[in-house]
C-alpha positions as CSV (number, residue, x, y, z in Angstrom):
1,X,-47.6,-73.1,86.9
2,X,-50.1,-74.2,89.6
3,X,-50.6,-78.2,89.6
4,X,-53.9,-79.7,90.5
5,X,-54.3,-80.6,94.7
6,X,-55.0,-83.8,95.3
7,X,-56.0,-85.2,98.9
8,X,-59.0,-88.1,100.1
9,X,-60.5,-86.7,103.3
10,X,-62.1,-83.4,102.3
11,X,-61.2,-80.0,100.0
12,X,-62.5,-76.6,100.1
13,X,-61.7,-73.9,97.0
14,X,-62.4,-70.2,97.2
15,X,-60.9,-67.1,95.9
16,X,-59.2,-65.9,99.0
17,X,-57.1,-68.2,100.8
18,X,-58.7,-67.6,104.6
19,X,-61.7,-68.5,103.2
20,X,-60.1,-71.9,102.0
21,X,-58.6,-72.1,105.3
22,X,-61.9,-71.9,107.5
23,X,-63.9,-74.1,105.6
24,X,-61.0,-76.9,105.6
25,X,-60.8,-76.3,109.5
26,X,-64.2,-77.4,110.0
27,X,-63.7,-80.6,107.8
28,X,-60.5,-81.6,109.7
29,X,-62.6,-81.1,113.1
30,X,-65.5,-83.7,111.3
31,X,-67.7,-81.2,110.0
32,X,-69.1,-81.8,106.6
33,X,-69.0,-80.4,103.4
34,X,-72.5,-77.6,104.6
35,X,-70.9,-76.7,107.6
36,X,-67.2,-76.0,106.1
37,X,-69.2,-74.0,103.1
38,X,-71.2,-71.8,106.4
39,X,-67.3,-71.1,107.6
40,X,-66.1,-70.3,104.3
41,X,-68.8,-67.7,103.2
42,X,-69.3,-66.2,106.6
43,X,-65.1,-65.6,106.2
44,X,-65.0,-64.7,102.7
45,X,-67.9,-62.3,103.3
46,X,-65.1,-60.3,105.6
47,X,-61.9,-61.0,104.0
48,X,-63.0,-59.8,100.2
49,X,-65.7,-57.3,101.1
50,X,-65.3,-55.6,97.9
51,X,-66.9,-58.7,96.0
52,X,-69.6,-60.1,98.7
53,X,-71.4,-59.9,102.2
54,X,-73.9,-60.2,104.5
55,X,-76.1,-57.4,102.3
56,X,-75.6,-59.2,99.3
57,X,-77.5,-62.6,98.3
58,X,-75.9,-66.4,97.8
59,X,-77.2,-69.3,95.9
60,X,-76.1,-73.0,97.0
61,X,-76.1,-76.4,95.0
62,X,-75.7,-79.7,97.6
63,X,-74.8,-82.9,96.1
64,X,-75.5,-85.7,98.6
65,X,-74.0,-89.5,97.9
66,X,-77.4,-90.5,96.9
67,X,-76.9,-88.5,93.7
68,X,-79.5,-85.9,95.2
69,X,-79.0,-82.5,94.3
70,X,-81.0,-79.5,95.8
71,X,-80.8,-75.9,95.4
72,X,-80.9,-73.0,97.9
73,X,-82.2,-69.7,96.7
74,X,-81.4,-66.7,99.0
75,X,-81.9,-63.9,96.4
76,X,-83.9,-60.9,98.1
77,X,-86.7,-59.3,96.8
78,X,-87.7,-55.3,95.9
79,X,-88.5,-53.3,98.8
80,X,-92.5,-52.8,99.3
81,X,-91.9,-48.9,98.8
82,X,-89.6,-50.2,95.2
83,X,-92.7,-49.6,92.6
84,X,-91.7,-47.6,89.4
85,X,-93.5,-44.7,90.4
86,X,-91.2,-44.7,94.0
87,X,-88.3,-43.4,91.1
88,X,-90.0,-41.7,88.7
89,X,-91.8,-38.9,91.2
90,X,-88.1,-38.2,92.0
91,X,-87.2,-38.0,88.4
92,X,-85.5,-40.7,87.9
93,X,-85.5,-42.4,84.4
94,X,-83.4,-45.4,85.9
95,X,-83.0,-46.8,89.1
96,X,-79.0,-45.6,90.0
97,X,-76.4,-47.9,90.4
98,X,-74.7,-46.7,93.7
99,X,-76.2,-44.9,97.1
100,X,-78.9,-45.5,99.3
101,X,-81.5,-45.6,96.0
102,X,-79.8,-48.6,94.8
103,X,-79.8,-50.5,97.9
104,X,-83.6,-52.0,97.3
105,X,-83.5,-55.5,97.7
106,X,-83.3,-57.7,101.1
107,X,-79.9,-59.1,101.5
108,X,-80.7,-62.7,101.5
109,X,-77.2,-64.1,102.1
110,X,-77.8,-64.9,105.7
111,X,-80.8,-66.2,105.2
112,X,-79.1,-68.5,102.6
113,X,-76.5,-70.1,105.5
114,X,-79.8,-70.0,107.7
115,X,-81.4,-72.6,104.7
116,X,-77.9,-74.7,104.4
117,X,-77.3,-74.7,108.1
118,X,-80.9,-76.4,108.9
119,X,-80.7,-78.9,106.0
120,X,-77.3,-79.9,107.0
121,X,-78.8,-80.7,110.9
122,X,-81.7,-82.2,109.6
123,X,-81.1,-84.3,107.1
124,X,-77.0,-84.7,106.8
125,X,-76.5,-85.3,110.8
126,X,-74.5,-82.4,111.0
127,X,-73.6,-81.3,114.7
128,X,-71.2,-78.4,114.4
129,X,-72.6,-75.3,116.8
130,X,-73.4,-72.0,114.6
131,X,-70.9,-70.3,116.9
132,X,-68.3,-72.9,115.5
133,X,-69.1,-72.1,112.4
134,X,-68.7,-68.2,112.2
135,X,-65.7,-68.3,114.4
136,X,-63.2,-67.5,111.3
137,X,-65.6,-64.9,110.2
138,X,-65.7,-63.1,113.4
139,X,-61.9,-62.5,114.3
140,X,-60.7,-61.3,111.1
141,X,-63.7,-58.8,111.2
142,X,-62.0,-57.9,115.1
143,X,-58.6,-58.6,114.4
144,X,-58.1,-57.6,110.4
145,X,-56.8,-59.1,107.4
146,X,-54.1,-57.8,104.9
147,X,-55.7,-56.0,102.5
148,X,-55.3,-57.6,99.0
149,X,-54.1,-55.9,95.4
150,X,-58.0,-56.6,94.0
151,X,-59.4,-54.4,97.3
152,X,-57.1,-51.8,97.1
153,X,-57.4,-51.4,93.2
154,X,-60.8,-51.1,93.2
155,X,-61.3,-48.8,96.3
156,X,-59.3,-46.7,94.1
157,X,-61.1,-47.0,91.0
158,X,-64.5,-46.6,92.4
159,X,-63.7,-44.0,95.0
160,X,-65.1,-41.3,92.9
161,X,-68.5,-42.4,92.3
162,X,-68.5,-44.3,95.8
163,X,-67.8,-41.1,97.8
164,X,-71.6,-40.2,98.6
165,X,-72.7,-43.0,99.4
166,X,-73.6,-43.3,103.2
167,X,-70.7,-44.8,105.5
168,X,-68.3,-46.3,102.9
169,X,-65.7,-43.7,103.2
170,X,-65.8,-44.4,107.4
171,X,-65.3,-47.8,106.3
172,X,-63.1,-48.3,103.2
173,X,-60.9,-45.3,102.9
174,X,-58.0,-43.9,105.3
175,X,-58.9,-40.3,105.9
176,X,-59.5,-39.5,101.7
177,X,-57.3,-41.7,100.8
178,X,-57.7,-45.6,99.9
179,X,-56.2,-48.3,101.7
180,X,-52.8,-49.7,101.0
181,X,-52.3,-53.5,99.6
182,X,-51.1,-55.4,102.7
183,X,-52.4,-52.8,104.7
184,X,-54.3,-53.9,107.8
185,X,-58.3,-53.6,107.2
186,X,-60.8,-54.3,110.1
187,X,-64.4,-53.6,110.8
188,X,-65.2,-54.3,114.4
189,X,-68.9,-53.2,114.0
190,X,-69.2,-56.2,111.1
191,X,-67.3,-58.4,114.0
192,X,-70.2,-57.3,116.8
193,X,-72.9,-58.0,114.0
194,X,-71.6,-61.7,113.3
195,X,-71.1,-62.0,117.3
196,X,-75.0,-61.2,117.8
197,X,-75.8,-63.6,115.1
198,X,-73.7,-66.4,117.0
199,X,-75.7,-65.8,120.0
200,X,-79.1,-65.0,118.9
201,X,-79.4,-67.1,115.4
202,X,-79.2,-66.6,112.1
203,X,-82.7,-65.6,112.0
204,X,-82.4,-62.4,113.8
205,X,-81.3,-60.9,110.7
206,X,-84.6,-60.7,109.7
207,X,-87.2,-61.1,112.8
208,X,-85.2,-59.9,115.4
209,X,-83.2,-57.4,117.5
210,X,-80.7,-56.7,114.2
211,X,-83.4,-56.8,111.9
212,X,-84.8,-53.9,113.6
213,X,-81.5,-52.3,113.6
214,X,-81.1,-52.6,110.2
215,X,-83.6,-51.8,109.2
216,X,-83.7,-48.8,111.0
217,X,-80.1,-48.2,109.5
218,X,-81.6,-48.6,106.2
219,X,-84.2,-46.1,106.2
220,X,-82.0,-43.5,107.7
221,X,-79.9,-44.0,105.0
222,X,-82.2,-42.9,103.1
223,X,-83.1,-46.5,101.2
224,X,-86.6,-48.0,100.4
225,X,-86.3,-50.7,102.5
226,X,-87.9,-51.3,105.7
227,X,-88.7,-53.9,108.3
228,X,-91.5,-55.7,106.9
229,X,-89.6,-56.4,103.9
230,X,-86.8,-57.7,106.0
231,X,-89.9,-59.7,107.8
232,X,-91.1,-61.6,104.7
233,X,-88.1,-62.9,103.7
234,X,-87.1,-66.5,103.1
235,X,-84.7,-68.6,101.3
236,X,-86.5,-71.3,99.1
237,X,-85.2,-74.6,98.9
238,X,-85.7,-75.6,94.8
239,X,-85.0,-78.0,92.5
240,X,-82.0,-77.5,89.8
241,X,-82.3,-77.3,86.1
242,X,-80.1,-79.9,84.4
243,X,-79.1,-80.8,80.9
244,X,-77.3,-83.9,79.4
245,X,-74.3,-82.9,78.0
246,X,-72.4,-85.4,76.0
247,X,-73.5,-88.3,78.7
248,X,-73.1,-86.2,81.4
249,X,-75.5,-84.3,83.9
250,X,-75.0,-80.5,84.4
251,X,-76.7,-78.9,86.9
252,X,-77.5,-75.3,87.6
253,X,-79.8,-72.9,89.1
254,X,-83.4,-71.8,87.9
255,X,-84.6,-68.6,87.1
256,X,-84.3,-65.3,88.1
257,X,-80.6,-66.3,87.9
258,X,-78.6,-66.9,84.6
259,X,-78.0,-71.0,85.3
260,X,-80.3,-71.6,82.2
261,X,-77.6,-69.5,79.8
262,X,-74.8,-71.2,81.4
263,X,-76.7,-74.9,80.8
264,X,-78.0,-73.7,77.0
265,X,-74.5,-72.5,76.4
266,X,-73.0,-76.0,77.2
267,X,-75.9,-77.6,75.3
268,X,-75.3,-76.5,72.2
269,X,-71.3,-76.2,72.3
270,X,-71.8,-79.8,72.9
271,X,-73.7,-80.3,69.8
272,X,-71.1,-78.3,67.0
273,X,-68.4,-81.5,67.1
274,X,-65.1,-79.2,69.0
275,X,-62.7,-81.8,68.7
276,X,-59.9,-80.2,71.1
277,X,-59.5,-77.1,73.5
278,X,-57.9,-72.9,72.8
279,X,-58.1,-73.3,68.9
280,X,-60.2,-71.1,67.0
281,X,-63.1,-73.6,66.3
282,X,-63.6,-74.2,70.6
283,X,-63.1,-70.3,71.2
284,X,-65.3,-69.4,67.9
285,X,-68.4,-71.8,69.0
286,X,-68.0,-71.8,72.5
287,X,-68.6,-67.4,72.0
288,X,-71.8,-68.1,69.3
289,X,-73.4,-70.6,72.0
290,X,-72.7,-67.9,74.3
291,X,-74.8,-65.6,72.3
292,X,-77.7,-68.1,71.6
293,X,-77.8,-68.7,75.2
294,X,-78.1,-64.7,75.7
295,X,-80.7,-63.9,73.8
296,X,-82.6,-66.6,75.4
297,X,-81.7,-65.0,78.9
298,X,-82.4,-61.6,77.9
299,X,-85.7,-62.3,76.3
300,X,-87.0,-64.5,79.0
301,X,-85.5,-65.0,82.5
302,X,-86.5,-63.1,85.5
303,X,-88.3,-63.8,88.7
304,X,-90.3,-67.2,88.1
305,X,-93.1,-65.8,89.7
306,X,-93.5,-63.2,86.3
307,X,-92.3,-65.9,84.0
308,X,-94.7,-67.7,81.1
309,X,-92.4,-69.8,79.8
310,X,-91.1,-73.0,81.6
311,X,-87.4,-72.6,81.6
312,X,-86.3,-76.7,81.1
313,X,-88.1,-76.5,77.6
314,X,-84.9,-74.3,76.4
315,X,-83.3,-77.4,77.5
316,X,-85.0,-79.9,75.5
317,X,-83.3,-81.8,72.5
318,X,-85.1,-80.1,69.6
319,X,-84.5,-76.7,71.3
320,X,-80.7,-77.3,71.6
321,X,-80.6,-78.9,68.1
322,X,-82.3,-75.5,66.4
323,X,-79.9,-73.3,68.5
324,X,-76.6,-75.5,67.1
325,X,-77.8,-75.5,63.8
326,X,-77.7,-71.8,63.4
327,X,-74.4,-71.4,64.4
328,X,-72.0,-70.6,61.3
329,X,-68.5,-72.4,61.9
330,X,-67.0,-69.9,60.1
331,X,-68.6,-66.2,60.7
332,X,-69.7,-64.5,64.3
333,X,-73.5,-63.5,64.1
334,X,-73.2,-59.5,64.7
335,X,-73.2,-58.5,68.8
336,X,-74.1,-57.0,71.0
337,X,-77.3,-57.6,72.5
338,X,-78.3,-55.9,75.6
339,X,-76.0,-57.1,78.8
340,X,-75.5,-56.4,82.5
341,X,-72.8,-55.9,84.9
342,X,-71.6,-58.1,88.3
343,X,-69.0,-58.9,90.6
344,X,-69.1,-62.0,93.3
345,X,-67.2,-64.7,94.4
346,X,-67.5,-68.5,94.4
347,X,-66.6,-71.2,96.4
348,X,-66.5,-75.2,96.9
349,X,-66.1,-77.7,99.3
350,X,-66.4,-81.7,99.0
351,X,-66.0,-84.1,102.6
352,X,-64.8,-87.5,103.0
353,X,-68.8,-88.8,102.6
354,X,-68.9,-87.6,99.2
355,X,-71.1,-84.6,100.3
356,X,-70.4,-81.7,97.9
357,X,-71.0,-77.9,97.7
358,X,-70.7,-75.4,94.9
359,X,-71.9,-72.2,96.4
360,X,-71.7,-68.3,94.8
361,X,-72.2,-65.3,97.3
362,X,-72.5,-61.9,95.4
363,X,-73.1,-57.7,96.2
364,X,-73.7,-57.5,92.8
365,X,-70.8,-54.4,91.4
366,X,-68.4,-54.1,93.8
367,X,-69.2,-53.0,96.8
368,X,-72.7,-53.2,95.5
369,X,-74.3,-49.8,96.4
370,X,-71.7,-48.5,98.5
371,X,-74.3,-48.2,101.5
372,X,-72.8,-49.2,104.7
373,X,-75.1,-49.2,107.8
374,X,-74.4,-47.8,110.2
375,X,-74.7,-49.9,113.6
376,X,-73.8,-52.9,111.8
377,X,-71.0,-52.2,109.3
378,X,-72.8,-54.3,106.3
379,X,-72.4,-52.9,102.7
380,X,-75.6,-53.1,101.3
381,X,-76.0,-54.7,97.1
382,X,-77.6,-52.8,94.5
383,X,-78.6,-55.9,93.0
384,X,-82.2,-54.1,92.2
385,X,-80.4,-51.8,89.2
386,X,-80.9,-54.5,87.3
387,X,-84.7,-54.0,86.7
388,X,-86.2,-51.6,84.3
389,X,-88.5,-48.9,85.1
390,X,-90.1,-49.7,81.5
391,X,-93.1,-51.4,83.1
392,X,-93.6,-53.4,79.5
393,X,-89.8,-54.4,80.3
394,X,-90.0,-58.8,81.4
395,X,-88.0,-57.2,84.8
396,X,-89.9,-54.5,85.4
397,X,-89.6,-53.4,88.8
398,X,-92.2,-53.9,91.1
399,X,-92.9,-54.2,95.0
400,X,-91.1,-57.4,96.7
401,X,-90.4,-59.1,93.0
402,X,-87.7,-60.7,92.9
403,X,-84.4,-59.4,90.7
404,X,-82.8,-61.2,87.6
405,X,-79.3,-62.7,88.8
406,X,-76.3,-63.3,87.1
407,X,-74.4,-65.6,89.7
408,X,-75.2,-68.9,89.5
409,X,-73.2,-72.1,90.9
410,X,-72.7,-75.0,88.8
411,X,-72.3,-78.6,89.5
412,X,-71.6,-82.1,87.1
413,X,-72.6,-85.5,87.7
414,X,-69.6,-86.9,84.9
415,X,-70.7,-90.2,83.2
416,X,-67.6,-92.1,85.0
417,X,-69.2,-91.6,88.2
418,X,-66.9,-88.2,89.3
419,X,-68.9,-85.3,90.8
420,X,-67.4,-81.9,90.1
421,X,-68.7,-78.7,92.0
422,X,-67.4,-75.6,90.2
423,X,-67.9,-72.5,89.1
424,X,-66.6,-68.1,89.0
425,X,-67.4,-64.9,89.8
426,X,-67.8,-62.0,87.0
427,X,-71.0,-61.4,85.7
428,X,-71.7,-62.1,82.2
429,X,-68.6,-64.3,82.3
430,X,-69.9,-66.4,84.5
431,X,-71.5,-68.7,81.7
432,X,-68.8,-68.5,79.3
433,X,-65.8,-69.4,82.1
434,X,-68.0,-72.3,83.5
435,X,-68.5,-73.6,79.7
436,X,-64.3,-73.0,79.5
437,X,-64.0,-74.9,82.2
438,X,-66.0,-77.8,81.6
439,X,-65.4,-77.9,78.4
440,X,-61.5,-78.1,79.1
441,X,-61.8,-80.8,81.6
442,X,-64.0,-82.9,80.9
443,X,-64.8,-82.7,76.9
444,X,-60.6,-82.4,75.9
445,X,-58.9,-84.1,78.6
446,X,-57.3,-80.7,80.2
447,X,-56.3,-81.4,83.4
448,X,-58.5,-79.4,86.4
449,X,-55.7,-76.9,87.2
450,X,-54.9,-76.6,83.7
451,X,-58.3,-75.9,82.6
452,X,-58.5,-73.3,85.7
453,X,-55.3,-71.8,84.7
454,X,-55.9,-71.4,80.8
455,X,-56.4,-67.9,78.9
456,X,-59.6,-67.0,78.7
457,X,-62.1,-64.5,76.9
458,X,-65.1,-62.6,77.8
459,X,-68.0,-61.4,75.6
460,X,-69.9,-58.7,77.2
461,X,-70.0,-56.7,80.5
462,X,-68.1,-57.6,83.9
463,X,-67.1,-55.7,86.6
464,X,-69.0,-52.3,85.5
465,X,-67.3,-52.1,82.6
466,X,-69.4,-51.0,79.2
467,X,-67.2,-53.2,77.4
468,X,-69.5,-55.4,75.1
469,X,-66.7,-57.0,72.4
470,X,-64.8,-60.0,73.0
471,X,-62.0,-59.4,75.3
472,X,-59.2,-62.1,75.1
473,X,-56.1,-62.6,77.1
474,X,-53.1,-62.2,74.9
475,X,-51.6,-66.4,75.9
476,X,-53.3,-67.3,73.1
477,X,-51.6,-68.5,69.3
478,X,-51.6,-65.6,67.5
479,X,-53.1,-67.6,64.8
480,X,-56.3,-67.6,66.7
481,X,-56.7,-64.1,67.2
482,X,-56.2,-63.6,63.6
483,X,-59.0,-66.3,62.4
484,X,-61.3,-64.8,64.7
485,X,-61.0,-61.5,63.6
486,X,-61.2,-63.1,59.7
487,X,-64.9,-64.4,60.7
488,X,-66.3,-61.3,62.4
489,X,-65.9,-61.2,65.6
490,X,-64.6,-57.7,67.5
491,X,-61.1,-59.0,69.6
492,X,-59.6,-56.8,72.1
493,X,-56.3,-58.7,73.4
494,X,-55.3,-57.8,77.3
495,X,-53.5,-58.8,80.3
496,X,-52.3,-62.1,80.5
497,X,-54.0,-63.0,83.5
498,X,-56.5,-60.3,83.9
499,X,-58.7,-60.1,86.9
500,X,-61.5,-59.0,84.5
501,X,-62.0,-62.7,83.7
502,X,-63.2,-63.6,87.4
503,X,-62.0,-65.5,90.0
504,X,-62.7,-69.4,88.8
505,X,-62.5,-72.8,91.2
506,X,-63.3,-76.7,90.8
507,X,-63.1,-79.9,92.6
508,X,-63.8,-83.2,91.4
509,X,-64.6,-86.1,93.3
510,X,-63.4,-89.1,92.0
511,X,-65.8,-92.8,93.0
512,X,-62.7,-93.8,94.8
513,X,-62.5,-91.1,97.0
514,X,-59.8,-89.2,95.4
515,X,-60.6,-85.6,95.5
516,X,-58.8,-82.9,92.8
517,X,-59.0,-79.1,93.1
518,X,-57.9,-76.3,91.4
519,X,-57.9,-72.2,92.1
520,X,-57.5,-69.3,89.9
521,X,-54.0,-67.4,89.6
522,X,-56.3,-64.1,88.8
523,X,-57.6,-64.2,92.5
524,X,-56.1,-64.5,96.4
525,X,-57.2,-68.2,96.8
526,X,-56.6,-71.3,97.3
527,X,-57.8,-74.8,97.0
528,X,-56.8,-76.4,100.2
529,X,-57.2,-79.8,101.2
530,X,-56.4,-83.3,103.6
């Protein structure tokens, strides 16, 4: 079993050990926690481009030893052209999930390291050059990485309904044929596109010589979007939504991501008096806060803009108190309720200041739309299916609004003075593996690799799968699955470690210094540190 790594100077945790790697080379060369995330993303971004990129969008949470915590939102917004009507004359009942029609939202990803890179010079005295930073990044776009079991598996799998999109086959297949695991995988034109950005800024993306390029790319590939929409684009710096959870203070992202479900969820489990971890009364109420939570998200959260409701009032006492109450400790309330799909990848890095980073970078499904442009070699996210083209829908699509998310970082301020940065990839699982998590750690005593490590379950989609029951790996007592079944709930037992659960990472920083982290068996990572 994986034990829990323990070092004082600095730790970085992602889901694909080159990642780890880059970011902890910046902190060993005095770079701070920003700086080694900027590494870390810009090199995961390459080395697992089946999960994330420079098309897709990120979200950041920055603890600072001042107990400040601020929030970076680079989620991209609908194309101008993206109205309902822009699908319906083509007689589209939906928006599709793949090709250039899904590709209708700015990738705001660069524009999130743009955000994180000036906040770190400005106001945490970092010094490392940008050309420093996407160093990693750029040779194993140039030189290659070994392609991994999850890249592989899912070129396979999604071959088929991948094949039309514009340039992934040029990319991501040999010939017909899908790439080998520990085969070499390159992409030299994504290399030239990170060199330009090293030179040039992070800004050219959008107002510059690339963003003209892509954007060119973009509409010959038949998408909506176009350079004005590329123009308009800026990451907002906001302000978390936080909620006391048994003393402690748990942070997340605002609307239009999901951080309110994953804070409700914790709210109420907190509430319903779980007295230890992996029995049937913590998976039982852990899965009915999930759905509480869920029907909040569903009914409610989109882009803020569109919102009437002031998301920190689900957070309130009496709301949380209501939500518990209804929960029956012995029988599941009926599911499902509408869900949606994902695939992303998250990351964390603490430095020797006590500077902390939990960050999530996503394309949405893998390989998001499939679209890969041309002159740059970026795969494009299709991060826009998730609005309706019901225009009484609450995410109804419309020009330049902003799309509901369901990647969202997650950070703790613990009541002993630790901070902990953590978080996963996997759509609706996102929420529920966070609450695991936390839940295992810091309510029953788990250790952090332990918690990390543990079977989990899933109710609801990931991945693009229509699964909607709950799905439970089989290291649980049988005794559990039994009693769950007893009070209602639909169980599906699978893999023991199955990827379908997401790719999960922590770190805690202890007030002495000490720093703990922990990385998920299901993925290629690592949490690495000095």
């Amino acid at each position: 079993m994986q034990q829990t790594v323990r070092s004082y100077r600095g730790m970085v945790t992602a889901p694909h050990h080159l990642a780890a790697q880059a970011g902890l080379r910046v902190l060993r060369e005095g770079g701070n926690a920003v700086e080694a995330m900027i590494a870390a993303a810009s090199t995961i971004a390459v080395v697992y481009p089946h999960m994330n990129g420079l098309g897709g969008d990120n979200f950041w949470l920055i603890h600072t030893p001042d107990k400040k915590v601020i929030g970076i939102d680079a989620c991209g917004g609908a194309a101008g052209l993206a109205s309902i009507d822009f699908y319906r004359d083509q007689g589209l009942d939906a928006i599709p999930s793949r090709g250039p029609l899904a590709a209708l939202t700015v990738g705001g990803a660069v524009s999130g390291w743009q955000a994180a890179y000036a906040y770190s010079s400005q106001k945490l005295g970092g010094r490392m050059p940008l050309s420093r930073l996407l160093e990693d990044a750029i040779f194993y776009a140039r030189d290659g990485i070994a392609v991994t079991a999850t890249q592989a598996g899912n070129t396979a799998g999604k071959q088929a309904e991948l094949a039309a999109a514009p340039g992934f086959g040029k990319l991501f297949l040999n010939g017909d044929e899908p790439p080998r695991e520990a085969s070499r995988f390159t992409n030299s034109r994504l290399s030239a596109t990170l060199d330009m950005l090293r030179k040039t800024g992070l800004d050219d993306f959008y107002r510059g010589d690339l963003a003209r390029s892509l954007a060119a790319d973009l509409e010959d590939a038949g998408t909506p979007l176009r350079l004005a929409d590329l123009e308009r684009h800026k990451a907002l710096m906001v302000t978390p939504l936080e909620v006391n959870v048994a003393g402690h203070r748990v942070f997340n992202m605002p609307p239009p991501t999901q951080g309110l479900a994953s804070l409700i969820l914790l709210g109420v489990y907190a509430r319903l008096g779980v007295r230890q971890a992996d029995d049937f009364d913590f998976v039982h109420n852990l899965v009915e806060a999930t759905k509480r939570a869920f029907r909040v998200r569903d009914r409610f959260v989109t882009d803020p803009a569109y919102m009437t409701v002031d998301p920190a009032s689900f957070l309130a006492d009496a709301r949380l108190d209501a939500m518990a109450a209804d929960i029956d400790p012995a029988t599941a309330l009926p599911w499902p309720d509408p869900s949606a799909k994902g695939d992303t990848v998250w990351l964390g890095a603490v430095d020797g200041e006590g500077r902390a980073v939990s960050f999530i970078q996503s394309l949405y499904w893998e390989f998001g739309s499939g679209t890969v442009l041309n002159g740059s070699g970026i795969v494009w996210q299709n991060r826009g299916t998730s609005f309706s083209l019901d225009a009484g829908h609450h995410n109804a699509l419309a020009p330049h609004r902003r799309p509901f998310h369901t990647i969202q970082p997650a950070l703790a301020h613990l009541s002993d003075g630790r901070v902990m940065p953590y978080g996963t990839m996997g759509g609706e699982g996102q929420p529920q593996t966070q609450a695991m998590l936390f839940a295992r750690h810091v309510l029953h005593g788990q250790s952090l690799q332990q918690a990390v490590t543990a079977p989990r379950w899933l109710l609801g989609r990931t991945w693009g799968s229509a699964a909607t029951n709950l799905r439970m790996e089989s290291r649980f007592d049988a005794a559990v699955y039994k009693a769950l079944v007893k009070a209602g709930h639909d169980v599906e037992v699978i893999g023991e470690f199955d990827e379908v659960m997401g790719h999960a990472g922590a770190i805690v920083r202890h007030p002495d210094g000490l720093l703990e982290g922990a990385n998920d068996p299901r993925s290629d990572g690592q949490a690495n540190g000095f």
